[in-house]
C-alpha positions in Angstrom: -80.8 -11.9 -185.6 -83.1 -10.0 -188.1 -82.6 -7.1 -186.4 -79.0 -7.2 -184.6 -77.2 -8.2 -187.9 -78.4 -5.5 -189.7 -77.2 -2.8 -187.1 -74.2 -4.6 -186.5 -73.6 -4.0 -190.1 -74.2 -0.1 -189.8 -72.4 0.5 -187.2 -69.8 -1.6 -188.7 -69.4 0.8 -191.6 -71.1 -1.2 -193.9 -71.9 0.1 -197.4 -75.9 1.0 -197.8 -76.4 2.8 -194.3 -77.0 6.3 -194.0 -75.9 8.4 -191.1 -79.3 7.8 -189.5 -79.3 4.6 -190.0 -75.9 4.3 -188.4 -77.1 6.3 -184.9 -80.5 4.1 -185.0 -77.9 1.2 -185.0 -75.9 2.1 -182.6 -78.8 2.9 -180.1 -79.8 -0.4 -180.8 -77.2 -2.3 -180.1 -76.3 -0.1 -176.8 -79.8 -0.8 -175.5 -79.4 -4.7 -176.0 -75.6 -4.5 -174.5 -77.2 -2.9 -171.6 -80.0 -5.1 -171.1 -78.8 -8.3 -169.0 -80.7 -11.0 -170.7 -83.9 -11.3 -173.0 -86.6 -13.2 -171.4 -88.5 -15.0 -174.1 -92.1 -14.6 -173.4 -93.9 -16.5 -176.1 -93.2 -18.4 -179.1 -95.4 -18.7 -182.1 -96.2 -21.5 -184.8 -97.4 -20.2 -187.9 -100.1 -22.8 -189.1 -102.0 -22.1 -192.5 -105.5 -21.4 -191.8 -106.2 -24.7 -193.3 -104.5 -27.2 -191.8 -105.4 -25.2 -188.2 -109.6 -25.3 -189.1 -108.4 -29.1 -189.8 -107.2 -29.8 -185.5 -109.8 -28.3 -184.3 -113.3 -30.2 -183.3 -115.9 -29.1 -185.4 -119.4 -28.0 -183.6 -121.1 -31.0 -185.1 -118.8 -33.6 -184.6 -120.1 -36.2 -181.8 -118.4 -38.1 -179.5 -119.1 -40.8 -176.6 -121.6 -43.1 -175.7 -124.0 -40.3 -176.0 -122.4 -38.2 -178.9 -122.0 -34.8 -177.4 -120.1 -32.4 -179.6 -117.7 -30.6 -177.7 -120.2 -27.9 -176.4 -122.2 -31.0 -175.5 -119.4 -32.1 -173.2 -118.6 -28.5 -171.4 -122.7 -28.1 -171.2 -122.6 -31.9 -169.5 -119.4 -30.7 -167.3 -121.1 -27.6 -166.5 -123.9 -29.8 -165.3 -122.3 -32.4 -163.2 -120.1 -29.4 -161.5 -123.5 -27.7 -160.0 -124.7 -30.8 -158.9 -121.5 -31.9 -157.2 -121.8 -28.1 -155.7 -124.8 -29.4 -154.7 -123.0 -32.9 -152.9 -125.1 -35.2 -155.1 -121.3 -37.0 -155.1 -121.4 -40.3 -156.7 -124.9 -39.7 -157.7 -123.3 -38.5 -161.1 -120.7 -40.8 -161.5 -122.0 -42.5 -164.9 -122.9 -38.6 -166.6 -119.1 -38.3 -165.2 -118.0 -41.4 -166.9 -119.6 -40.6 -170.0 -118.7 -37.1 -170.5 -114.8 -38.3 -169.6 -115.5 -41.3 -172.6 -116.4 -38.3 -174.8 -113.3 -36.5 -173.8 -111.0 -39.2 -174.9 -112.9 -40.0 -178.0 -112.5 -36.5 -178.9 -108.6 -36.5 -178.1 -108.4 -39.6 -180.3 -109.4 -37.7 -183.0 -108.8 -33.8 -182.4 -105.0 -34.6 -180.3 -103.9 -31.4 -181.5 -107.0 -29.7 -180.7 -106.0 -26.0 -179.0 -108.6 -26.7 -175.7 -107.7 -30.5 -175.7 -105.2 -30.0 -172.5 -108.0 -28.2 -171.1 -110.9 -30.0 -171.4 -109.1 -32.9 -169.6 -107.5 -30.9 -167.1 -111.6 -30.2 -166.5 -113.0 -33.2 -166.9 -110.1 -34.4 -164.1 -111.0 -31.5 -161.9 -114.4 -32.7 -161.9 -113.9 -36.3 -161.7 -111.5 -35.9 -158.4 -114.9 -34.8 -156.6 -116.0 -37.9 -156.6 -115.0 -40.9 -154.5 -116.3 -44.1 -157.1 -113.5 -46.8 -157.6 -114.6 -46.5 -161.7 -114.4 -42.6 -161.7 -111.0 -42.5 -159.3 -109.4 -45.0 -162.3 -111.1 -43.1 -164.9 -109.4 -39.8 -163.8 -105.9 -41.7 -163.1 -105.9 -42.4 -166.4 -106.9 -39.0 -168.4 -104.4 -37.8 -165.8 -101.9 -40.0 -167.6 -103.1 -38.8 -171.3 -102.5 -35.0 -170.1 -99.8 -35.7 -168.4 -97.7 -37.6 -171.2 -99.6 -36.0 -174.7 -99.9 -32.5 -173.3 -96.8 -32.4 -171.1 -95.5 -28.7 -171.8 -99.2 -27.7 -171.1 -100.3 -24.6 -168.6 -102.8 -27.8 -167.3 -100.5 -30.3 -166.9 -98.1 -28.1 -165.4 -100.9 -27.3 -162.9 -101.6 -30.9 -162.2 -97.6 -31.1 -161.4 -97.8 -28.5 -159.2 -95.4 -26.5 -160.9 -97.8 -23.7 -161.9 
Protein backbone atom coordinates (compact mmCIF):
# COMPACT_ATOMS: atom_id res chain seq x y z
CA UNK A 1 0.00 0.00 0.00
CA UNK A 2 2.74 2.72 0.48
CA UNK A 3 3.73 2.39 -2.65
CA UNK A 4 0.64 1.21 -4.98
CA UNK A 5 -1.70 4.01 -3.53
CA UNK A 6 0.51 6.59 -4.45
CA UNK A 7 0.82 5.46 -8.22
CA UNK A 8 -2.63 4.57 -8.37
CA UNK A 9 -3.20 8.12 -7.58
CA UNK A 10 -0.82 9.38 -10.58
CA UNK A 11 -1.95 7.51 -12.91
CA UNK A 12 -5.28 8.35 -11.76
CA UNK A 13 -4.87 12.03 -12.58
CA UNK A 14 -4.43 13.04 -9.31
CA UNK A 15 -3.34 16.66 -8.55
CA UNK A 16 0.59 16.89 -7.29
CA UNK A 17 2.06 14.36 -9.98
CA UNK A 18 4.27 15.36 -12.62
CA UNK A 19 4.38 13.80 -16.01
CA UNK A 20 7.27 11.68 -14.73
CA UNK A 21 5.80 10.81 -11.92
CA UNK A 22 2.75 9.71 -13.87
CA UNK A 23 5.00 7.14 -16.45
CA UNK A 24 7.02 5.95 -13.17
CA UNK A 25 3.39 5.10 -11.89
CA UNK A 26 2.20 3.55 -14.58
CA UNK A 27 5.35 1.22 -14.99
CA UNK A 28 4.65 0.36 -11.62
CA UNK A 29 1.50 -0.70 -11.57
CA UNK A 30 2.00 -2.66 -15.08
CA UNK A 31 4.88 -4.56 -13.48
CA UNK A 32 2.74 -5.67 -10.41
CA UNK A 33 -0.45 -6.42 -12.76
CA UNK A 34 1.87 -8.62 -14.60
CA UNK A 35 3.39 -10.31 -11.89
CA UNK A 36 1.10 -13.38 -10.71
CA UNK A 37 1.44 -13.18 -6.99
CA UNK A 38 3.93 -11.60 -4.43
CA UNK A 39 5.57 -14.18 -2.41
CA UNK A 40 6.25 -12.73 1.04
CA UNK A 41 9.75 -13.68 1.97
CA UNK A 42 10.25 -12.26 5.35
CA UNK A 43 8.60 -10.18 7.94
CA UNK A 44 10.12 -7.87 10.34
CA UNK A 45 9.39 -6.70 14.00
CA UNK A 46 10.86 -3.53 14.80
CA UNK A 47 12.07 -3.82 18.57
CA UNK A 48 13.81 -0.70 20.29
CA UNK A 49 17.19 -1.52 20.97
CA UNK A 50 16.27 -1.58 24.45
CA UNK A 51 13.78 -3.72 25.14
CA UNK A 52 15.70 -6.29 22.44
CA UNK A 53 19.28 -6.13 24.72
CA UNK A 54 16.56 -6.80 27.50
CA UNK A 55 15.44 -10.85 25.69
CA UNK A 56 18.50 -11.68 25.13
CA UNK A 57 20.87 -13.79 27.77
CA UNK A 58 23.51 -11.82 28.93
CA UNK A 59 27.21 -13.44 28.82
CA UNK A 60 27.27 -13.50 32.60
CA UNK A 61 24.14 -14.75 33.44
CA UNK A 62 24.31 -18.51 34.91
CA UNK A 63 22.13 -21.09 34.75
CA UNK A 64 21.76 -24.92 35.95
CA UNK A 65 22.96 -26.94 38.52
CA UNK A 66 26.33 -25.89 37.45
CA UNK A 67 25.64 -22.25 36.33
CA UNK A 68 26.87 -22.19 32.81
CA UNK A 69 26.16 -18.96 30.93
CA UNK A 70 24.94 -19.58 27.68
CA UNK A 71 28.47 -20.02 26.09
CA UNK A 72 28.98 -22.31 29.07
CA UNK A 73 26.18 -24.53 27.75
CA UNK A 74 27.20 -24.58 23.83
CA UNK A 75 31.03 -25.16 25.14
CA UNK A 76 29.37 -28.22 27.41
CA UNK A 77 27.21 -29.31 24.21
CA UNK A 78 30.15 -29.02 22.09
CA UNK A 79 31.72 -31.31 24.59
CA UNK A 80 29.29 -34.04 25.06
CA UNK A 81 28.83 -34.10 21.04
CA UNK A 82 32.69 -35.19 20.52
CA UNK A 83 32.48 -37.58 23.06
CA UNK A 84 29.26 -39.16 21.82
CA UNK A 85 31.32 -39.05 18.33
CA UNK A 86 33.46 -40.89 20.16
CA UNK A 87 30.41 -43.69 21.44
CA UNK A 88 31.10 -42.88 25.11
CA UNK A 89 26.97 -43.11 24.91
CA UNK A 90 25.34 -43.03 28.25
CA UNK A 91 28.68 -42.31 29.76
CA UNK A 92 27.56 -38.51 29.45
CA UNK A 93 24.21 -38.80 30.37
CA UNK A 94 24.34 -36.63 33.72
CA UNK A 95 26.74 -33.59 31.69
CA UNK A 96 23.66 -34.17 29.23
CA UNK A 97 21.12 -33.78 31.88
CA UNK A 98 22.72 -30.85 33.26
CA UNK A 99 23.42 -28.87 30.26
CA UNK A 100 19.46 -29.67 29.15
CA UNK A 101 18.56 -28.31 33.13
CA UNK A 102 20.53 -25.17 32.06
CA UNK A 103 18.65 -24.97 28.82
CA UNK A 104 15.33 -24.79 30.48
CA UNK A 105 16.43 -22.47 33.27
CA UNK A 106 17.64 -20.24 30.60
CA UNK A 107 14.15 -20.44 28.58
CA UNK A 108 12.45 -19.70 31.91
CA UNK A 109 14.00 -16.57 31.90
CA UNK A 110 15.22 -15.52 28.33
CA UNK A 111 11.66 -17.15 26.42
CA UNK A 112 12.01 -14.68 23.90
CA UNK A 113 15.68 -15.12 23.56
CA UNK A 114 16.53 -15.01 19.51
CA UNK A 115 18.78 -18.63 19.74
CA UNK A 116 16.25 -20.07 22.47
CA UNK A 117 14.49 -22.41 19.64
CA UNK A 118 17.92 -23.30 18.76
CA UNK A 119 19.59 -24.20 21.61
CA UNK A 120 16.83 -26.73 22.36
CA UNK A 121 16.49 -27.98 19.03
CA UNK A 122 20.50 -28.81 19.99
CA UNK A 123 20.39 -29.83 23.23
CA UNK A 124 17.43 -32.43 21.75
CA UNK A 125 19.77 -33.40 18.88
CA UNK A 126 22.22 -34.37 21.36
CA UNK A 127 20.19 -35.91 23.91
CA UNK A 128 18.48 -38.38 21.16
CA UNK A 129 22.08 -40.05 20.98
CA UNK A 130 21.64 -41.41 23.98
CA UNK A 131 19.60 -44.36 24.99
CA UNK A 132 19.09 -43.47 29.21
CA UNK A 133 15.40 -43.74 30.33
CA UNK A 134 16.22 -40.15 32.33
CA UNK A 135 17.77 -38.52 29.09
CA UNK A 136 14.91 -40.18 26.55
CA UNK A 137 12.17 -38.23 29.05
CA UNK A 138 14.41 -35.36 29.43
CA UNK A 139 14.49 -34.85 25.55
CA UNK A 140 10.54 -35.78 25.22
CA UNK A 141 10.01 -33.04 27.18
CA UNK A 142 12.25 -30.03 25.77
CA UNK A 143 10.74 -31.59 22.62
CA UNK A 144 7.42 -30.45 24.04
CA UNK A 145 8.76 -26.78 25.13
CA UNK A 146 10.03 -26.25 21.41
CA UNK A 147 7.38 -27.73 20.05
CA UNK A 148 4.49 -25.70 21.77
CA UNK A 149 6.62 -22.11 22.85
CA UNK A 150 8.65 -21.97 19.60
CA UNK A 151 6.06 -23.57 17.28
CA UNK A 152 6.56 -21.26 13.99
CA UNK A 153 10.31 -21.93 14.55
CA UNK A 154 12.86 -23.10 11.53
CA UNK A 155 13.71 -25.92 14.58
CA UNK A 156 10.59 -26.98 15.43
CA UNK A 157 9.55 -27.09 11.97
CA UNK A 158 12.59 -29.46 11.57
CA UNK A 159 11.62 -31.66 14.35
CA UNK A 160 8.06 -31.93 12.53
CA UNK A 161 9.54 -32.91 9.56
CA UNK A 162 8.22 -30.19 7.69
CA UNK A 163 11.52 -28.48 6.91
Amino acid sequence: PPLVTPAEAAIGNASGYSALDRRHAAIIIDRLRRANRLDVIAHLIVVPEDVYLTRLAPADEYFGPFGMSVLGIENEMKHVNFMLDYHYGNLEAGAALNIAVAVQDMQKVYPQDRDMAKLLYDSIRMLDRMTAPQVRQEARHLRSILLVEYQDSPQAQELLGNS
